[in-house]
Biopython code that builds the backbone (N, CA, C, O; Angstrom):
import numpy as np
from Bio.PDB.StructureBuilder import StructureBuilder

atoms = [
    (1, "UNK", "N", (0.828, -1.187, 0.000)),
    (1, "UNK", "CA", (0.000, 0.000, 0.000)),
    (1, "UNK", "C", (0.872, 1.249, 0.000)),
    (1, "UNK", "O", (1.978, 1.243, 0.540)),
    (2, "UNK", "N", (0.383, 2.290, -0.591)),
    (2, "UNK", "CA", (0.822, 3.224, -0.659)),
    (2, "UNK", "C", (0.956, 4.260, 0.425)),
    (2, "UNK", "O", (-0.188, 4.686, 0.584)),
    (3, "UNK", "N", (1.740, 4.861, 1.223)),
    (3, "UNK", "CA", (1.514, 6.405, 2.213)),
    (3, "UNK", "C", (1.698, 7.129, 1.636)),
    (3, "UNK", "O", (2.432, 7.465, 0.707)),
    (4, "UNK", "N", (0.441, 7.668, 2.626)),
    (4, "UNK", "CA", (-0.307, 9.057, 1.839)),
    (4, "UNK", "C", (-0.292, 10.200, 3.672)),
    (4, "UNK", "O", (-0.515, 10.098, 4.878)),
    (5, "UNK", "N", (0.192, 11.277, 2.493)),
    (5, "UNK", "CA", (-0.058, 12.426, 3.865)),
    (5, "UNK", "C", (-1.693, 12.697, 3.926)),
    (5, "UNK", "O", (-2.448, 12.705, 2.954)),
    (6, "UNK", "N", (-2.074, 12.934, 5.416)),
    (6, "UNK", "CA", (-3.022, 12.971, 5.522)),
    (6, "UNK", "C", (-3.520, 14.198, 6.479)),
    (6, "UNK", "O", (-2.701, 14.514, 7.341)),
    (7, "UNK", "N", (-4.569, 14.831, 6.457)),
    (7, "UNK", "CA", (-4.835, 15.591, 7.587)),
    (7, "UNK", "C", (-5.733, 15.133, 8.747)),
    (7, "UNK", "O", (-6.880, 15.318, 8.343)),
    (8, "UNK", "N", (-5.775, 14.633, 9.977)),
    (8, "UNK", "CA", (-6.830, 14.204, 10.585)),
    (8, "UNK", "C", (-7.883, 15.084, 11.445)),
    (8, "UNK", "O", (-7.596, 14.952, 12.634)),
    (9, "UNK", "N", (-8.588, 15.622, 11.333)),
    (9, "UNK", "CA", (-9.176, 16.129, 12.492)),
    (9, "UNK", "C", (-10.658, 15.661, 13.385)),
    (9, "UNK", "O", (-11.613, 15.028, 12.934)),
    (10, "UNK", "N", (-10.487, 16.166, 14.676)),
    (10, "UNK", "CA", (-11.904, 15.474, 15.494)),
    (10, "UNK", "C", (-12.259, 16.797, 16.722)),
    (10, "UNK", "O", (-11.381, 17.527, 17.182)),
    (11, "UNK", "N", (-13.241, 16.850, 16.967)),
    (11, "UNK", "CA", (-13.866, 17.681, 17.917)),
    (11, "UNK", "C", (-14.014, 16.871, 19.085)),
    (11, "UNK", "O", (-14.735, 15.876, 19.163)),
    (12, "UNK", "N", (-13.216, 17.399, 20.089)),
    (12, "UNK", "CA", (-13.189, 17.067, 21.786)),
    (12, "UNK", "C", (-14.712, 17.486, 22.119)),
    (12, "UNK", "O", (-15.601, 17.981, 21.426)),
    (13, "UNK", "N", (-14.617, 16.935, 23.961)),
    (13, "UNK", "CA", (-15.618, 17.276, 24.373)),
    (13, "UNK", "C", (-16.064, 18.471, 24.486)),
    (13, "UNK", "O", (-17.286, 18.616, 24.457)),
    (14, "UNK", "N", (-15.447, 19.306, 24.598)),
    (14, "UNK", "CA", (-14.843, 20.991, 24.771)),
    (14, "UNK", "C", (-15.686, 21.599, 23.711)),
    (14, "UNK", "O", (-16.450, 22.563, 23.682)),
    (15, "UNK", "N", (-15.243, 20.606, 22.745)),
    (15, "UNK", "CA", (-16.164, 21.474, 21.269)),
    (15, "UNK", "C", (-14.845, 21.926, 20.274)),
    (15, "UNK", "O", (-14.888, 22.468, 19.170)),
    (16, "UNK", "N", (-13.904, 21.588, 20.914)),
    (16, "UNK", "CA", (-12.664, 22.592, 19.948)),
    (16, "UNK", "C", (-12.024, 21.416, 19.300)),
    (16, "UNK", "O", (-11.467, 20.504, 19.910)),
    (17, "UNK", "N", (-12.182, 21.541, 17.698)),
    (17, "UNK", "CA", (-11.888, 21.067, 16.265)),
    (17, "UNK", "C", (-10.179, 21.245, 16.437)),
    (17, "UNK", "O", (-9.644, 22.336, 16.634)),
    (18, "UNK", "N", (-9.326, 19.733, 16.302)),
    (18, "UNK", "CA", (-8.347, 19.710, 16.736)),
    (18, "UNK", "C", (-8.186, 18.847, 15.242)),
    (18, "UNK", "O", (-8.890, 17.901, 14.887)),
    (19, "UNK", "N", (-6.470, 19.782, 14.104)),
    (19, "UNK", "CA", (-6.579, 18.934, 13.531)),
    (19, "UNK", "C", (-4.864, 18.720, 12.913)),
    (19, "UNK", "O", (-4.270, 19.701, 12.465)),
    (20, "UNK", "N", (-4.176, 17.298, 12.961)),
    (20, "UNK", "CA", (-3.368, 16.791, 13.021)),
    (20, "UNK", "C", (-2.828, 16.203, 11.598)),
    (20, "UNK", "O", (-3.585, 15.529, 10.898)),
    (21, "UNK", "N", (-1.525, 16.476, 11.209)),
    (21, "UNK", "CA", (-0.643, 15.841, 9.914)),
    (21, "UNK", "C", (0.021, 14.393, 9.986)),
    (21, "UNK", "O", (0.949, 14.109, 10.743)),
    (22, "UNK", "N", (-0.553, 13.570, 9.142)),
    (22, "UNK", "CA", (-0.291, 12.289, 9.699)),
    (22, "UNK", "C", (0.247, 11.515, 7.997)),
    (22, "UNK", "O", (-0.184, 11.805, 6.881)),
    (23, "UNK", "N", (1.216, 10.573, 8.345)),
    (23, "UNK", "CA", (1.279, 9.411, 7.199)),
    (23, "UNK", "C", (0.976, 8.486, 7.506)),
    (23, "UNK", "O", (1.478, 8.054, 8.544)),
    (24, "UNK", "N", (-0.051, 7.634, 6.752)),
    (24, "UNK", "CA", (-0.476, 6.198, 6.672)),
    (24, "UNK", "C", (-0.844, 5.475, 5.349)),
    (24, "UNK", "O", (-0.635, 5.992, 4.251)),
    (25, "UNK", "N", (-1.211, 4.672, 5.458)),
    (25, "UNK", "CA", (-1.273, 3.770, 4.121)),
    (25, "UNK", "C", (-2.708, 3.317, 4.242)),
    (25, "UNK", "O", (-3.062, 2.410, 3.489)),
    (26, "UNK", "N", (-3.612, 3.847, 5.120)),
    (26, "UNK", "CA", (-4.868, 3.054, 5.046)),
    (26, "UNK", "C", (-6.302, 4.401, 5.615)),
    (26, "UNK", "O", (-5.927, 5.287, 6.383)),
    (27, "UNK", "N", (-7.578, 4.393, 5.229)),
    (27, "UNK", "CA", (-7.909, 5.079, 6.334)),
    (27, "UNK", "C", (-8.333, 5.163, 7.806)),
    (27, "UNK", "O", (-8.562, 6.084, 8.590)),
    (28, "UNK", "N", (-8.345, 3.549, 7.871)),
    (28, "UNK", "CA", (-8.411, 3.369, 9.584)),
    (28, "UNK", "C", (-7.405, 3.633, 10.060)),
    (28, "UNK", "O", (-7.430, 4.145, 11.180)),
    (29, "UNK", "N", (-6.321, 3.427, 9.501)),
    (29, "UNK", "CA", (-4.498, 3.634, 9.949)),
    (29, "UNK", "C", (-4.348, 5.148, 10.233)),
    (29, "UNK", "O", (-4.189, 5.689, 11.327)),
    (30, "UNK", "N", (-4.452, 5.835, 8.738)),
    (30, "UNK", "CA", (-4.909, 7.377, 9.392)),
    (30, "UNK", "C", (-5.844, 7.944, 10.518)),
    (30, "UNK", "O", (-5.802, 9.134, 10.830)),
    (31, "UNK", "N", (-6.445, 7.304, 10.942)),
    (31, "UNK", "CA", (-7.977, 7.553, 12.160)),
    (31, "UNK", "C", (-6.574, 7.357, 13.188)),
    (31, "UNK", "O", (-5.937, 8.294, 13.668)),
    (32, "UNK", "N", (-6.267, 5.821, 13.393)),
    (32, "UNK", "CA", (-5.725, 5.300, 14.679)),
    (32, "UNK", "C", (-4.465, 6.691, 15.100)),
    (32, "UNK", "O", (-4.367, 7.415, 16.091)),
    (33, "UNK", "N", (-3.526, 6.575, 13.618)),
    (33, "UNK", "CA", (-2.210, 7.678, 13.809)),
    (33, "UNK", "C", (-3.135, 8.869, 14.455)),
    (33, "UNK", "O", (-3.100, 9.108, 15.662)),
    (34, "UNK", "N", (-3.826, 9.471, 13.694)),
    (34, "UNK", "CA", (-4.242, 10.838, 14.054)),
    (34, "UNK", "C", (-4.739, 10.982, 15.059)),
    (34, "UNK", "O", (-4.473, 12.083, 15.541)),
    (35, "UNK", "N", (-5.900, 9.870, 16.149)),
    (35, "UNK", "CA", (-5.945, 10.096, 17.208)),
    (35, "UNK", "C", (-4.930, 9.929, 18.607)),
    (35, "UNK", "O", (-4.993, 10.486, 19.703)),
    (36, "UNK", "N", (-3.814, 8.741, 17.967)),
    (36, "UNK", "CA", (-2.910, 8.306, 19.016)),
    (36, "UNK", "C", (-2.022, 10.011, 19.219)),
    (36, "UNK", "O", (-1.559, 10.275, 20.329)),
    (37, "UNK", "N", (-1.899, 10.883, 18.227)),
    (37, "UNK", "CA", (-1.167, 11.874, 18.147)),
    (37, "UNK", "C", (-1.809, 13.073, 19.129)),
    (37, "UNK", "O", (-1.149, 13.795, 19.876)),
    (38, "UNK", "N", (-3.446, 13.106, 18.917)),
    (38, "UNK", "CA", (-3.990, 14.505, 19.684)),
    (38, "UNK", "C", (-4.267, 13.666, 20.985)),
    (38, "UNK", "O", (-4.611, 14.380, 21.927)),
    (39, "UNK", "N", (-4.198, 12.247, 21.280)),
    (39, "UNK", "CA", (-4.019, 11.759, 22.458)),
    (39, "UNK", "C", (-2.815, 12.062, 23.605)),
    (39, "UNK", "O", (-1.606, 11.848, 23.517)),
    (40, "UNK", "N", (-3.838, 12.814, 25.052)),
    (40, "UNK", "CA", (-2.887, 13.085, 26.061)),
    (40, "UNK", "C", (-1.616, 14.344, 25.425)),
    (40, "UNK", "O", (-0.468, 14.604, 25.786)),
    (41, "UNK", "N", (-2.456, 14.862, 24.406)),
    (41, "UNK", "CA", (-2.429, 16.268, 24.231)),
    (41, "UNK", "C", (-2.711, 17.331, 25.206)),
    (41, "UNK", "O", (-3.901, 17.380, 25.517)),
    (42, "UNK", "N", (-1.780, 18.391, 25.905)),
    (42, "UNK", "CA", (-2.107, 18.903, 26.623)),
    (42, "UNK", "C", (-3.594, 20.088, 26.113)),
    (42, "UNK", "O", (-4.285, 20.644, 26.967)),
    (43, "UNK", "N", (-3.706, 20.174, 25.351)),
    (43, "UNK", "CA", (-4.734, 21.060, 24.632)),
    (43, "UNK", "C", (-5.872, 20.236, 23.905)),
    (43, "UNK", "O", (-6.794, 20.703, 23.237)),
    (44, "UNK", "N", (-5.617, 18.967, 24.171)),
    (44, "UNK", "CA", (-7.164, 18.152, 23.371)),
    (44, "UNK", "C", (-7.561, 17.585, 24.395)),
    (44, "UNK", "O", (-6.780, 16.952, 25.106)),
    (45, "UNK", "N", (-9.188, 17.732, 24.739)),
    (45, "UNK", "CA", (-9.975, 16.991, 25.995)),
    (45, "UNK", "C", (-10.289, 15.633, 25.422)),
    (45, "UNK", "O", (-10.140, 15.294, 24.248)),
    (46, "UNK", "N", (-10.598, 15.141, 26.099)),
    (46, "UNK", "CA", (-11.120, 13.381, 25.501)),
    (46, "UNK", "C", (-12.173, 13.509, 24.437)),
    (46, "UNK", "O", (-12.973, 14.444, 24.402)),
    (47, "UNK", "N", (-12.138, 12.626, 23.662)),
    (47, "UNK", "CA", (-13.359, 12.429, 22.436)),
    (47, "UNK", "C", (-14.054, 11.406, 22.718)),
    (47, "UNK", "O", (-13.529, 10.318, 22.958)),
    (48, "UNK", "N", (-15.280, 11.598, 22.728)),
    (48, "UNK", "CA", (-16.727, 11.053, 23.084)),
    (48, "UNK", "C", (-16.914, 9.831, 21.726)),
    (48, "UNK", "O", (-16.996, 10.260, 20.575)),
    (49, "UNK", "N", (-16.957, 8.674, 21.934)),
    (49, "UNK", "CA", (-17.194, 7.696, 20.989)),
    (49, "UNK", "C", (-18.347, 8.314, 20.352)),
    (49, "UNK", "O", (-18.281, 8.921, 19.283)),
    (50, "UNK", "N", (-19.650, 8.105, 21.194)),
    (50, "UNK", "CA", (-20.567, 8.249, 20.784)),
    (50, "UNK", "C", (-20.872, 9.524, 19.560)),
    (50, "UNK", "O", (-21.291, 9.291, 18.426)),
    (51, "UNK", "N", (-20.499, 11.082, 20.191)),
    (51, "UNK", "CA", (-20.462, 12.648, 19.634)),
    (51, "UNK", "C", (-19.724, 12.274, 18.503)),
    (51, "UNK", "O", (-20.380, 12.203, 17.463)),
    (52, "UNK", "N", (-18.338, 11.978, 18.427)),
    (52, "UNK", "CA", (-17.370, 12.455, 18.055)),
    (52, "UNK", "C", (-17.297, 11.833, 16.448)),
    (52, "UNK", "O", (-17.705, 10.693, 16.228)),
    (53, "UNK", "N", (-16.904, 12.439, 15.676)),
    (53, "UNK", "CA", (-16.311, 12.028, 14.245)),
    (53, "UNK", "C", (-15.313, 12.170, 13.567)),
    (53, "UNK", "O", (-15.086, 13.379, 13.615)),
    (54, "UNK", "N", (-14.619, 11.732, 13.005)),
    (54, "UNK", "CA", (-13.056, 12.354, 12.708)),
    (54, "UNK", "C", (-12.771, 12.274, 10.927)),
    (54, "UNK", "O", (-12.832, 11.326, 10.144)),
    (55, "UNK", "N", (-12.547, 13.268, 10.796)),
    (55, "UNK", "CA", (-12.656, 13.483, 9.368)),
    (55, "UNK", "C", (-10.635, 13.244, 8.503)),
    (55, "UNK", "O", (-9.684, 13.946, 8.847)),
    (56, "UNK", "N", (-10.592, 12.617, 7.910)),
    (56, "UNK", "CA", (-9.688, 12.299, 7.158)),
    (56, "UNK", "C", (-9.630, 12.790, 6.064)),
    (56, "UNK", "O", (-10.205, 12.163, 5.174)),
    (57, "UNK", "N", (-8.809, 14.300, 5.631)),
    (57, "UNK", "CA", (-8.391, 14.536, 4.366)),
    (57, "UNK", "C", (-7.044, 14.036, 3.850)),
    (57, "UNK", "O", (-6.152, 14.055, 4.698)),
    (58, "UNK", "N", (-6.710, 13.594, 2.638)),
    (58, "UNK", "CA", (-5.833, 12.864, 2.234)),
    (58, "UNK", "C", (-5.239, 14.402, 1.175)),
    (58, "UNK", "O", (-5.814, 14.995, 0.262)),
    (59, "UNK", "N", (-3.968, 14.613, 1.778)),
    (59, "UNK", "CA", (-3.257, 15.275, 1.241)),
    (59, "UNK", "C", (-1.930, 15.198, -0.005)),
    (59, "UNK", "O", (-0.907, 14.577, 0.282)),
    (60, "UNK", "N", (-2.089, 15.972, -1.553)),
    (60, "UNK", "CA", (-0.743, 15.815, -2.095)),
    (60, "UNK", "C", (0.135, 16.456, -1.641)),
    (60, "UNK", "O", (-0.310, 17.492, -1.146)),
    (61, "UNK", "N", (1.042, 16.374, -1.568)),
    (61, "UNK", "CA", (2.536, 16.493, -1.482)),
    (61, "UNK", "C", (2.680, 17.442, -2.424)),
    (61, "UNK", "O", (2.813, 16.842, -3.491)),
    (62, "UNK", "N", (2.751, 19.260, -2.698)),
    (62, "UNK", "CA", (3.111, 19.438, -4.095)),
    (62, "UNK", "C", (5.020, 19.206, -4.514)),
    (62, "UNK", "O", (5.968, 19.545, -3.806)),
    (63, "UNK", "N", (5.055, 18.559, -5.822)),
    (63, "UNK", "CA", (6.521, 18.475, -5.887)),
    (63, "UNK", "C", (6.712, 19.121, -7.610)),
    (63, "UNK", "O", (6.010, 18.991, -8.613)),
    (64, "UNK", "N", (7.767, 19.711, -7.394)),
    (64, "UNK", "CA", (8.042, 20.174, -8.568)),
    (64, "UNK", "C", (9.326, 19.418, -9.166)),
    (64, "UNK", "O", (10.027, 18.747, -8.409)),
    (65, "UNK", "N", (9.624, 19.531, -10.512)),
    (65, "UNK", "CA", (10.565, 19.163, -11.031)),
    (65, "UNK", "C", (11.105, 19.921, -12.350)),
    (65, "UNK", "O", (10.419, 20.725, -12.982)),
    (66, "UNK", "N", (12.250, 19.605, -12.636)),
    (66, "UNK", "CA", (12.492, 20.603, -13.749)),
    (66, "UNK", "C", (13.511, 19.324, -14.704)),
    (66, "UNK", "O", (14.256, 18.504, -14.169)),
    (67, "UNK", "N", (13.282, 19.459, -16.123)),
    (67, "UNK", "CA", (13.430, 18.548, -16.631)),
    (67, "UNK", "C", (14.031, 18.644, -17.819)),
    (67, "UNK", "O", (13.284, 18.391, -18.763)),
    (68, "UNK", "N", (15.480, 19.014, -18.174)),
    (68, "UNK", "CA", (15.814, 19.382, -19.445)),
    (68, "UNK", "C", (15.332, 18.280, -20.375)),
    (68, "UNK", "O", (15.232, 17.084, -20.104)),
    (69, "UNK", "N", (15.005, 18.989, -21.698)),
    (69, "UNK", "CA", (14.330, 18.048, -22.864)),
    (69, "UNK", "C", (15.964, 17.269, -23.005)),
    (69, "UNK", "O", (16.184, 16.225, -22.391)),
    (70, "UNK", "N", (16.830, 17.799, -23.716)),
    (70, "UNK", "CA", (17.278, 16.627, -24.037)),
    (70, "UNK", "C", (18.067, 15.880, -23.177)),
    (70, "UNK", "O", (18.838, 15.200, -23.855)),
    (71, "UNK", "N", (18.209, 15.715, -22.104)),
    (71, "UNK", "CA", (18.364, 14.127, -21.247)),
    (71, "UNK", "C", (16.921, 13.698, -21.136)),
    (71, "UNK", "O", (16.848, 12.475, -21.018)),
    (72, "UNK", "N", (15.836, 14.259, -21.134)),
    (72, "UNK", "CA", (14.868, 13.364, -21.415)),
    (72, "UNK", "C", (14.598, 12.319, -22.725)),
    (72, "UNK", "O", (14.120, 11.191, -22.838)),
    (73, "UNK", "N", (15.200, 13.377, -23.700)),
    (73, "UNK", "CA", (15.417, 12.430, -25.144)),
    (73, "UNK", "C", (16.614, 11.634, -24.969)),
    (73, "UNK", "O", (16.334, 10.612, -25.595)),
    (74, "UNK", "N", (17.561, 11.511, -24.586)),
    (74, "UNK", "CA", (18.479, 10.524, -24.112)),
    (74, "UNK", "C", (18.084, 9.764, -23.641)),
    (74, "UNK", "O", (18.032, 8.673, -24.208)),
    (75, "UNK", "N", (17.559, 9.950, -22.259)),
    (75, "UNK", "CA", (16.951, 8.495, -21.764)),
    (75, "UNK", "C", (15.716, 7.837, -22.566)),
    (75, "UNK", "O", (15.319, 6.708, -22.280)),
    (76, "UNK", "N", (15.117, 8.637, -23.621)),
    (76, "UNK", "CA", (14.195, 7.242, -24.244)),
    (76, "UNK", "C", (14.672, 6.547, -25.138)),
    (76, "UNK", "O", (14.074, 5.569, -25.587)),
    (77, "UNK", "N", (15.893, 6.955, -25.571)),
    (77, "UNK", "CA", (16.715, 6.371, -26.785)),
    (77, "UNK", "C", (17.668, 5.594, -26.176)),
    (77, "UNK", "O", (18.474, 5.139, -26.988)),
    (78, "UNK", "N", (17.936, 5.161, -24.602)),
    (78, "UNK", "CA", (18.896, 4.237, -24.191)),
    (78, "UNK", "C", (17.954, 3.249, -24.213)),
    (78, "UNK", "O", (16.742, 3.445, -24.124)),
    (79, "UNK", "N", (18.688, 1.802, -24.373)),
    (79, "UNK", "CA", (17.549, 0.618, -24.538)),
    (79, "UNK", "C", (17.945, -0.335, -23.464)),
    (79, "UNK", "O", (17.276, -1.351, -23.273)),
    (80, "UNK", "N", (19.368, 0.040, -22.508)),
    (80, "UNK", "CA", (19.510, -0.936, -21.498)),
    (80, "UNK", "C", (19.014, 0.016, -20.310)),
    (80, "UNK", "O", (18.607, 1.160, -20.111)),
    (81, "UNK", "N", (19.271, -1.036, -19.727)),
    (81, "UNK", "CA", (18.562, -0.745, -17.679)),
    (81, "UNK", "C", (17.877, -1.812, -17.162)),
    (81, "UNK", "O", (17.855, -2.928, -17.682)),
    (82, "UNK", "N", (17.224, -1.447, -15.982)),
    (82, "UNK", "CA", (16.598, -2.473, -15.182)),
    (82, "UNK", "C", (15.338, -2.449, -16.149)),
    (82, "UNK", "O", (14.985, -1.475, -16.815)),
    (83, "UNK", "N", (14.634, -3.870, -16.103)),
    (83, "UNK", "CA", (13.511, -4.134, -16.030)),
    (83, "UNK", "C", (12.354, -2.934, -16.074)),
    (83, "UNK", "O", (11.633, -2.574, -17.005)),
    (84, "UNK", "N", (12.474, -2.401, -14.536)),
    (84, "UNK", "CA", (11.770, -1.921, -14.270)),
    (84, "UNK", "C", (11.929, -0.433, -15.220)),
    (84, "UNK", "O", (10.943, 0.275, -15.424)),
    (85, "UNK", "N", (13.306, -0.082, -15.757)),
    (85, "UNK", "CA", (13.719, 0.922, -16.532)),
    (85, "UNK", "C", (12.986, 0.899, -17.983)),
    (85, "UNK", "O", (12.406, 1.788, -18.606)),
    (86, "UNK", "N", (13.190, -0.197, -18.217)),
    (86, "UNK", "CA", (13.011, -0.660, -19.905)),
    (86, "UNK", "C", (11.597, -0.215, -19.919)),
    (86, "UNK", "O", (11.206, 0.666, -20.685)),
    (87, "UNK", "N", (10.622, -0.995, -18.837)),
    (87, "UNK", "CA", (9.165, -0.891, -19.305)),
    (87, "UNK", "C", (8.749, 0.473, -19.096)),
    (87, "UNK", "O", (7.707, 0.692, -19.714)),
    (88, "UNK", "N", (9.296, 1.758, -18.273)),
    (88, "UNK", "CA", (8.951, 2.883, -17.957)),
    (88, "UNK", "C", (9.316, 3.213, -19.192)),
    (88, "UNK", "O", (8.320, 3.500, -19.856)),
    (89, "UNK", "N", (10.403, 3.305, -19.847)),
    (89, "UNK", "CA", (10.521, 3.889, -21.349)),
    (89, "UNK", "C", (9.438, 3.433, -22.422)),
    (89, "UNK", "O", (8.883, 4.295, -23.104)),
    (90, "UNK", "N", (9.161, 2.216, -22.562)),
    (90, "UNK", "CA", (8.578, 1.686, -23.160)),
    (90, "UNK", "C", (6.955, 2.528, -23.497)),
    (90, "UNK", "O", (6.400, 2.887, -24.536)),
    (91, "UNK", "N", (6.620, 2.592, -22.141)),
    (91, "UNK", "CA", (4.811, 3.039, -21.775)),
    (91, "UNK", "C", (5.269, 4.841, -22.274)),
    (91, "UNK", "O", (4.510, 5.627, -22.842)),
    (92, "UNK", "N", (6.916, 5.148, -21.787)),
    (92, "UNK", "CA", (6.698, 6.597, -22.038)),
    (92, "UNK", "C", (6.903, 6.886, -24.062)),
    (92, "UNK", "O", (6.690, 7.939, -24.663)),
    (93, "UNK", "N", (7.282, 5.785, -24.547)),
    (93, "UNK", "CA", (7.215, 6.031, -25.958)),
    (93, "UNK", "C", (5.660, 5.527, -26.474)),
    (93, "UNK", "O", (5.206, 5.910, -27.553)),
    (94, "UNK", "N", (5.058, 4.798, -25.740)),
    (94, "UNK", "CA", (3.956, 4.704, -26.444)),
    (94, "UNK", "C", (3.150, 5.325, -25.875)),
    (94, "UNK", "O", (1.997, 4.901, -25.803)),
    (95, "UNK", "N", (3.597, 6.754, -25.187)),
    (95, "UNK", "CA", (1.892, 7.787, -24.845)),
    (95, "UNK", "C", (2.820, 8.930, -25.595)),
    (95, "UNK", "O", (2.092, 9.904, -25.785)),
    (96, "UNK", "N", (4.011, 9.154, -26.039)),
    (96, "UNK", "CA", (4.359, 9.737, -27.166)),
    (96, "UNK", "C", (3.842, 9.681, -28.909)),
    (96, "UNK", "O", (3.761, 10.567, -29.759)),
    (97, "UNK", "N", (3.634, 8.609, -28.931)),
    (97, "UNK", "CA", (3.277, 8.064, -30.185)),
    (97, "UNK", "C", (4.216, 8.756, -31.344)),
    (97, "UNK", "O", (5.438, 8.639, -31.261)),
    (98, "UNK", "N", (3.750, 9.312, -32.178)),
    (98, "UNK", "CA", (4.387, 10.275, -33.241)),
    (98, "UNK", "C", (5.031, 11.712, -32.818)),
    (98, "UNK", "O", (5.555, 12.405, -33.690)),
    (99, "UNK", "N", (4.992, 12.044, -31.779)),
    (99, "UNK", "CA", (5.974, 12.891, -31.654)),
    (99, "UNK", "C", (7.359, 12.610, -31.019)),
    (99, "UNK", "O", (8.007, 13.612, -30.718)),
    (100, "UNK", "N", (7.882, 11.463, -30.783)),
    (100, "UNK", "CA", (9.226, 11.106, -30.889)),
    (100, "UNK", "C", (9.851, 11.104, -31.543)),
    (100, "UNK", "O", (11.063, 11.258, -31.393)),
    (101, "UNK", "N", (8.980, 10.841, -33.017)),
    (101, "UNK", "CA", (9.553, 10.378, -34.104)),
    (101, "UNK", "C", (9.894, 12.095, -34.947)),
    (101, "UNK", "O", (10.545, 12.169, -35.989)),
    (102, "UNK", "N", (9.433, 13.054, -34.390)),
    (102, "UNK", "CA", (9.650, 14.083, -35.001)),
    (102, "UNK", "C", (10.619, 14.688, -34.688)),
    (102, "UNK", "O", (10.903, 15.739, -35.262)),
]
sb = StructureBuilder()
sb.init_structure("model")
sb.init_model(0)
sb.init_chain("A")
sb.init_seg("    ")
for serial, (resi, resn, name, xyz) in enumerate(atoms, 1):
    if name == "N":
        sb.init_residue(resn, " ", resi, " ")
    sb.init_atom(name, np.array(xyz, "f"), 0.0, 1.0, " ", f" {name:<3s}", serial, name[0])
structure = sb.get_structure()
């Protein structure tokens, strides 16, 4: 499974919306992380099974990259590497189609 950043938040007894940055790979996993974290928090009161709900937003990561064209055209024109290399070139020449060839 994949981890994913997540945001967790839940409303104490208090009433005050408490909300926490968490990585997990699941969304019960995110629930458990995010409450074990505002747990015995000096600023979060206990959460009421019954009241309480906890909302899980699943956050991207923004990442940037910068990518000169031609080592990108280099690497689709090398034909060795791993496995796992070969077939990434492979899928990236065939969502190229005809503009490689230009």
């Amino acid at each position: 499974m994949n981890v994913r950043s997540c945001r967790v938040t839940a409303t104490d007894t208090a009433g005050v919306t408490h909300t926490v940055e968490v990585t997990a790979s699941s969304l019960y996993e995110a629930v458990a992380v995010g409450l074990k974290a505002m747990h015995g928090h000096d600023w979060v009161e206990p959460l009421s099974e019954q009241l309480a709900t906890v909302k899980v937003a699943v956050t991207s990561v923004p990442v940037e990259h910068t990518v000169n064209l031609r080592d990108f055209v280099a690497w689709l024109r090398r034909t060795a590497g791993s496995p796992a290399e070969v077939t990434a070139r492979k899928r990236v020449r065939e969502i190229l189609g005809e503009w490689q060839r230009n």
